[in-house]
N, C-alpha and C positions, 0 to 999 in steps of 0.2 A: 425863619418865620417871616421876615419883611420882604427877603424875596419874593415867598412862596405870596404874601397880599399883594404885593404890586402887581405880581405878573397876574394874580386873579383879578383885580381891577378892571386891566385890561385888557384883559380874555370877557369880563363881561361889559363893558364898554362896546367890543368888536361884533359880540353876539346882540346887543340890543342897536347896533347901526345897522340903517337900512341899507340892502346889498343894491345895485345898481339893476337895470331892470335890461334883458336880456334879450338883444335884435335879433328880428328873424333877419336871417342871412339870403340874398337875391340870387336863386341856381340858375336862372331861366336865361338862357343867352338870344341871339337874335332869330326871332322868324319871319325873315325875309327867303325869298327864294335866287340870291345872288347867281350862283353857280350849282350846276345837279352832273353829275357824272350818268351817262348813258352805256349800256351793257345789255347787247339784245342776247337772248336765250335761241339759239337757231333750232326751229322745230322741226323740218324737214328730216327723212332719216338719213338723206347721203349730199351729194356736194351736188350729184345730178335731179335730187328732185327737188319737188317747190309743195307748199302746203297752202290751204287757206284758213283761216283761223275762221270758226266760228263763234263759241264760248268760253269762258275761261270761268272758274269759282274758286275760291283760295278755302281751305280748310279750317277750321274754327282756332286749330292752334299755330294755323300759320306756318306750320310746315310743308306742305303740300299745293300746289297749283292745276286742277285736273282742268286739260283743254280739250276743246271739241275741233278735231281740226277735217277737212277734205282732202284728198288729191289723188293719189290714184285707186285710194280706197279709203271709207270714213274709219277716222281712228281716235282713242280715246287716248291723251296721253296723262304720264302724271309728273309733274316737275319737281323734282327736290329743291327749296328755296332754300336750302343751306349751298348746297353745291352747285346752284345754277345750272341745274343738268335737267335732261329728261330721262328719268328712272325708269320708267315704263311703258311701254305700245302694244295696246290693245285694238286688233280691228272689229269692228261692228258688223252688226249682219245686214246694217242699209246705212242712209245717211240721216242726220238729222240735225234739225234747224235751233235747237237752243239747248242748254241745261239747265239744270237750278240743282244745288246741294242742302240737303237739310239742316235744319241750325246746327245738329247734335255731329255734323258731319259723316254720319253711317252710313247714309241712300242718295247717289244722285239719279236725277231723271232725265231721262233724254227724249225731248219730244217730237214730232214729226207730225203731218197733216193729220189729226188725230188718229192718234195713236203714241203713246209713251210704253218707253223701256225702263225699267225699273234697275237696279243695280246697286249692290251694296259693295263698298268702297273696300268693305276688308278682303273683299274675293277677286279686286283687282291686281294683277300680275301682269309682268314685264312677259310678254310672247302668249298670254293666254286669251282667244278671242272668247271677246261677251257673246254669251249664250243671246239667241234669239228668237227670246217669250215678251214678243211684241203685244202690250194690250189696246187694242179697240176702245177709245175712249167717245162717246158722244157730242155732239158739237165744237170739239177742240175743233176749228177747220179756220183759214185763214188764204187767202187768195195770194197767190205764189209772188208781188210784189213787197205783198205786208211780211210776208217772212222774216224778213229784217229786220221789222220792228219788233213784231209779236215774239221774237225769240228772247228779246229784251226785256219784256215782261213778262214774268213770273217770278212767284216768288211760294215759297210753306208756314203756313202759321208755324208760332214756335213752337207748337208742342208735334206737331211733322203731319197732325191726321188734315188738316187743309191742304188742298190744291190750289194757289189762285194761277189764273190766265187772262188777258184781253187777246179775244178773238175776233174776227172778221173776216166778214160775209159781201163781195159784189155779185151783183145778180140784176140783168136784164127784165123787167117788167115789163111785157107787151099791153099789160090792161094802160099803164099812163105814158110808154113809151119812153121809159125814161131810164135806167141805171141807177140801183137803188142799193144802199149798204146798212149792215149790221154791224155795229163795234160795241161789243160789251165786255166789261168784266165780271170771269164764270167762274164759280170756287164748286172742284171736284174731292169727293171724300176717298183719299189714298188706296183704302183698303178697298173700296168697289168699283171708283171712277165714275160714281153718279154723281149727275150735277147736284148741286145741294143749294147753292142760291145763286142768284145773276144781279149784278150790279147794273143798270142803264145807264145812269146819270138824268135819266127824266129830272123834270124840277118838281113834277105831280100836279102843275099848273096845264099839262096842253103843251108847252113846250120839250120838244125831245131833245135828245142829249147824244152824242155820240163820241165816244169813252177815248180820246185822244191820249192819255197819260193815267196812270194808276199807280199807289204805293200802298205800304201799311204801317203804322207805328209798331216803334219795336217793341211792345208789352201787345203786339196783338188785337188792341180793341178794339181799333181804329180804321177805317179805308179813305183814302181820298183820291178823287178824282179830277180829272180836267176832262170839260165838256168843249169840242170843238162849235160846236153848231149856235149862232148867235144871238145874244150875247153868250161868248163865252165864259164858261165858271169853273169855280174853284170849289169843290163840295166835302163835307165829311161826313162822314155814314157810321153807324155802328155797325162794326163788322160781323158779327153775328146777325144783322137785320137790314137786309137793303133796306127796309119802308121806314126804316130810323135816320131821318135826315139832321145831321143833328146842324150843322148850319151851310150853308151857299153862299158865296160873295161871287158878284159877276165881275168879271176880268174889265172895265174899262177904267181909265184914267182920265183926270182933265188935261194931262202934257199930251194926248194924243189925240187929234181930228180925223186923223181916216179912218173910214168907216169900217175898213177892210181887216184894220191891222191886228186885232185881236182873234182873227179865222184862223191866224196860221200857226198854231197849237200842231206839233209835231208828239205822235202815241213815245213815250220813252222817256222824256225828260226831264223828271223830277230827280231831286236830289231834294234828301232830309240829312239832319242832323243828328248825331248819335242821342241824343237825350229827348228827339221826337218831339223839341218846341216850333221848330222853323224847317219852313219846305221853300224849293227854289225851284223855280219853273222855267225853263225857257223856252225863248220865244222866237218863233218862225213865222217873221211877218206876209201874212196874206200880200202884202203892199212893198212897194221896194225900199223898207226902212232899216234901220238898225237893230243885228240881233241880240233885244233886249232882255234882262232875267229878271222876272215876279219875285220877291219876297215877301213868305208870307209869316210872318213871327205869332205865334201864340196857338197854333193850331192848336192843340191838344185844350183849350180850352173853350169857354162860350162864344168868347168874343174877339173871333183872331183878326189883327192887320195886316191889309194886306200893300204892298207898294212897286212902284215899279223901277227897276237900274237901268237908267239909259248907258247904253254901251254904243263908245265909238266904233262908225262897221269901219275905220277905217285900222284901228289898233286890233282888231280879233278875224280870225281869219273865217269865221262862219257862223253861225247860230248855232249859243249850244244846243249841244244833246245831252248824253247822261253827266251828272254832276255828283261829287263826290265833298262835300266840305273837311278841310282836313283837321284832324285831330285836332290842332292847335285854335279853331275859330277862324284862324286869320287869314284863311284861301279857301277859292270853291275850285276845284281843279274840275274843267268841262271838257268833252270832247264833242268832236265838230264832224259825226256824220251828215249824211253817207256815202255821199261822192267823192269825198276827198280826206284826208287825215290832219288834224292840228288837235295837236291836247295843248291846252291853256291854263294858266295857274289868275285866276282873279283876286285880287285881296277884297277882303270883306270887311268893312268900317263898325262903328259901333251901329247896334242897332241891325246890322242884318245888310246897308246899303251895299254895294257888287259895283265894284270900281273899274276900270278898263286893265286887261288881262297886262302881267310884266312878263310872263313869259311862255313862251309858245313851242311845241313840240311838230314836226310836219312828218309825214311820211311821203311816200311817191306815190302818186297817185294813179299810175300804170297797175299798179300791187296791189292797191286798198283791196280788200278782202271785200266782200260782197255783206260780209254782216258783221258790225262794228260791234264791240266787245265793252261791255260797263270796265271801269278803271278800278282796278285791286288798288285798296289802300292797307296797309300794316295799321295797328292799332296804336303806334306812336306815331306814327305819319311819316316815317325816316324813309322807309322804302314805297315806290309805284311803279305797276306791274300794268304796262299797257300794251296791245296789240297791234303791231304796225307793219305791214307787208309780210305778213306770213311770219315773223317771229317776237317771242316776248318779251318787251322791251322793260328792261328795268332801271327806273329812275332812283339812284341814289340820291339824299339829299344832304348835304353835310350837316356834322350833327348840329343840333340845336337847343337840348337840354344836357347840364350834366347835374350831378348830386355829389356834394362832398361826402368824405365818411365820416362814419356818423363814431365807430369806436375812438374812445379816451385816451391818453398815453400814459405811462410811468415811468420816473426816468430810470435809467438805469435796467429796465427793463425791455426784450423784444417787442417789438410792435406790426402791424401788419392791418390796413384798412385799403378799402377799395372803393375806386371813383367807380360811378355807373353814368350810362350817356341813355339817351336815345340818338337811334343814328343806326346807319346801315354800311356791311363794306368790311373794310377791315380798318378802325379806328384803333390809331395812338392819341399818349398824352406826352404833352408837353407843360415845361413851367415856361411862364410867361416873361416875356424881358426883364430883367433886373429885379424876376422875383427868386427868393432863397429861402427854404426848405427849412422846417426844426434842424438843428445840429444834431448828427447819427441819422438822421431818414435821408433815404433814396428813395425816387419814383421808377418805377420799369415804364418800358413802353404799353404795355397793357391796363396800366393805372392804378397799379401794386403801388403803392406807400407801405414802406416797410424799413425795418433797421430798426437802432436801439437808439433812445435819445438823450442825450446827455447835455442839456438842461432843462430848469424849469420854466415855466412860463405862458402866456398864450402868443402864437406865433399865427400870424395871419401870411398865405403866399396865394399868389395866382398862377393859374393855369389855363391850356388850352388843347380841345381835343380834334382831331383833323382826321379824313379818309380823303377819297379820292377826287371828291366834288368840293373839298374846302376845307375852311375852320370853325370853330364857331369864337364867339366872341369871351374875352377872360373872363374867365369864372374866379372869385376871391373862395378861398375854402381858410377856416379857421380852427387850431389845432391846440388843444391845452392837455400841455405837460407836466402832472401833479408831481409829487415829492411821494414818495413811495415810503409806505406804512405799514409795520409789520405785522402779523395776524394780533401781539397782546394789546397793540393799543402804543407801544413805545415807537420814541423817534429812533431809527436803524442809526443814526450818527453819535446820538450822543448817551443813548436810554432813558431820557429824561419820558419819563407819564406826562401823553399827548395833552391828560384832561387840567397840568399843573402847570405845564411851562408852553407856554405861549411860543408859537411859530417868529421866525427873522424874517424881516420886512425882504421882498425879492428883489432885486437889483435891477434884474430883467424887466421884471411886471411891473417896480413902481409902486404896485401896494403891497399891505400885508394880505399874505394867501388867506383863501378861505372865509376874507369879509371886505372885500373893495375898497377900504379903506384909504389912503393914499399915503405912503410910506411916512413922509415930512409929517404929514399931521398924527401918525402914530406915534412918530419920537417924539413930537411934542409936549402929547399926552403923559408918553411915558417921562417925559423931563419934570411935566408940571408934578405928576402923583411924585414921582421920587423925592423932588425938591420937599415937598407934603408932609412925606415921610423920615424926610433928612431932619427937618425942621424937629416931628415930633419926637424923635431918637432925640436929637440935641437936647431938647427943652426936659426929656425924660432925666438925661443923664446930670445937667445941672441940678434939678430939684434934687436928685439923689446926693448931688457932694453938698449943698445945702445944706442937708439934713442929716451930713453924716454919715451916709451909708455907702 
């Protein structure tokens, strides 16, 4: 009976101590872009021919690559992004200058001097040519320089019945003698190909606009434009209503005095951000300055800022073009058409600032393809899928995120938990110098933690996971080994009832299991209640010989 009080004493002592409050653990290792492994995808069908890439669209779940390529006949191919192969070649019945694939990935379109081919993606096969039920679209037209650009934008509202396009129009006017152009963007309805609304970019002041750049927020509501014609602006529209302006900021700064330098708005160059707050614009100075990038933070609300990243022209190899921010915030990866080939990684500061590029991708520029291809980013950001001299170049990035496991152990019992990374390649794991494992676990090279453990305790070990571009930086993962409990409630060692006798302070851990307690200050406890106890036994058993009994 005095055992069985002591030990409840201090079983309720342990349960009324407050347990220690529980860290979240840092999984996030470095995102820098030190080292990328390059691995181009050769698109050409044999050793003797050559391709030119025109589009590229990556499929919603990332298996898939369909490219739009030329050479000795226009061809549709499709890339398996598991096997870095080209799975499939299809030839078309002409050529055409852009694609765009539907959010739902089912229908891509292939466009041409108005005129789009329609094509659903499950009927594409390896040697079977697309049928050619070319439709006659109205005003899709674009003057054979702009091709290049125009093929760059487009895009489908999310739900696939929107067309959008910037097209343009040059044309010779004998009444003013002059050379006069039309750039606008024209949203067609899928199912007819009627225009259905035209975006200008007018301000609806008198001043006209002429549609240099276009995008859409990814919920669809949204259109923004860039106006080359001066001043030039940054506009947002409800996409459902050109005549719905919902606000304008004109493109100047007080860090800039020439007059010139905000004309040279190149159609193609916005880059937003997955979450649709901030658009990135660059800049193609009318004037021989540096090519700088617009950040514009809060779009999606009343009242966005707008700022400008001066960028050294002497660290960046050209004025971006399309921009991609990657997954992590922490880089806008741009490329530098059209004359020449450089993809650039720029880090991006707090606040949206666009710092000068760390690292630079070039191709030859004998090759550059005649129409430069937006940059495929994966949705972790491990893998980039860029187009340079005719085949598809894929940027491995070493990994950068890993996640401990998250499953418990028991000792004595199998165990089996698995690290996950972001990261692309073929990634191992490794423990980290003079870090050591629970006793019974092995790690595999695939990031299997597995084995039987045989002790108790929490075991904290580092690790690191590495492909072909690099490592990433040690990750701590933390690992608790309970004492194993049999279905009635009793200790498997001794059969003592878990609810009556109290657990043995653990060697390993330092405290008593199950209330953080710190070992020392439980025997303490349990020395003072014993003594307590010792005391009231004594003093019992005197009064009794006392009294005679």
């Amino acid at each position: 009976m005095i055992r069985a009080a002591v030990v409840g004493v201090i079983a309720l002592i342990a349960v009324l101590a407050p347990l220690p409050a529980a860290e979240a653990a840092e999984h996030v290792v470095s995102d820098t872009y030190p080292s990328i492994e390059t691995a181009p995808i050769d698109l050409a069908p044999d050793s003797t021919s050559s391709v030119s890439a025109v589009g590229q669209v990556m499929s919603p779940d990332e298996s898939r690559i369909y490219v739009l390529v030329e050479g000795s006949s226009p061809e549709l191919l499709v890339v398996d992004t598991a096997t870095r192969a080209v799975v499939s070649r299809s030839t078309l019945p002409q050529s055409f200058y852009g694609l765009v694939l539907s959010s739902d990935g089912s229908t891509l379109y292939l466009v041409d001097e108005g005129q789009v081919l329609v094509v659903e993606t499950a009927a594409v096969a390896d040697g079977v040519p697309i049928p050619g039920s070319v439709t006659s679209v109205p005003g899709m037209v674009s003057n054979v320089d702009y091709r290049r650009w125009a093929g760059r934008i487009m895009w489908t509202s999310p739900d696939g019945q929107l067309f959008y396009t910037v097209v343009q129009r040059y044309w010779y006017n004998p009444a003013v003698s002059a050379w006069q152009q039309e750039k606008v963007l024209r949203v067609y309805d899928t199912d007819t190909w009627a225009v259905v609304r035209t975006f200008t970019g007018e301000s609806g002041t008198g001043t006209s606009g002429v549609v240099q750049a276009a995008t859409m927020s990814p919920d669809g509501a949204r259109v923004y434009l860039v106006t080359s014609e001066y001043p030039s602006a940054l506009v947002a529209y409800a996409a459902d209503d050109p005549g719905t302006e919902l606000w304008r900021r004109d493109l100047e700064f007080p860090s800039v005095s020439d007059p010139d330098y905000m004309e040279g708005f190149e159609a193609g160059t916005f880059g937003m951000t997955a979450d649709g707050s901030r658009l990135y614009i660059g800049v193609r100075p009318g004037c021989s300055c540096a090519p700088d990038i617009v950040v514009a933070n809060d779009v999606d609300t009343a009242s966005p800022a707008v700022s400008l990243s001066r960028i050294d022209e002497q660290s960046a190899p050209g004025a971006p073009g399309e921009m991609v921010e990657m997954p992590n915030g922490a880089f806008v990866l741009a490329i530098h058409p059209p004359y020449y080939f450089g993809a650039s990684f720029y880090p991006v500061q707090a606040g949206g600032d666009v710092q000068n590029p760390v690292a630079t991708f070039w191709g030859d520029d004998a090759a550059q393809p005649e129409h430069p291809t937006f940059p495929l980013v994966t949705a972790d950001g491990a893998t980039v899928y860029l187009m340079i001299d005719g085949s598809l170049v894929v940027l491995d990035t070493a990994p950068r995120q890993v996640e401990c496991p998250d499953e418990a152990a028991t000792l004595g019992a199998a165990y089996a938990g698995e690290l996950r990374v972001a990261g692309s390649g073929v990634i191992t794991f490794a423990l980290a110098p003079d870090a050591e494992l629970p006793p019974g676990l092995t790690l595999a090279d695939d990031g299997t933690l597995s084995g039987t453990p045989s002790s108790t305790g929490e075991f904290d070990f580092s690790l690191v996971a590495s492909n072909a571009a690099g490592s990433s930086d040690p990750v701590t993962c933390s690992l608790s080994v309970a004492q194993a409990v049999d279905p009635d409630g009793d200790d498997p060692d001794t059969g003592d009832d878990e609810d009556t006798v109290a657990a043995a302070p653990s060697a390993e851990g330092g405290v008593l299991p199950e209330t953080g307690i710190p070992a020392l200050t439980g025997w303490l406890l349990a020395a003072v209640l014993a003594a307590v106890v010792g005391r009231l036994v004594l003093r019992t058993r005197k009064d009794r010989a006392a009294s005679g009994h």
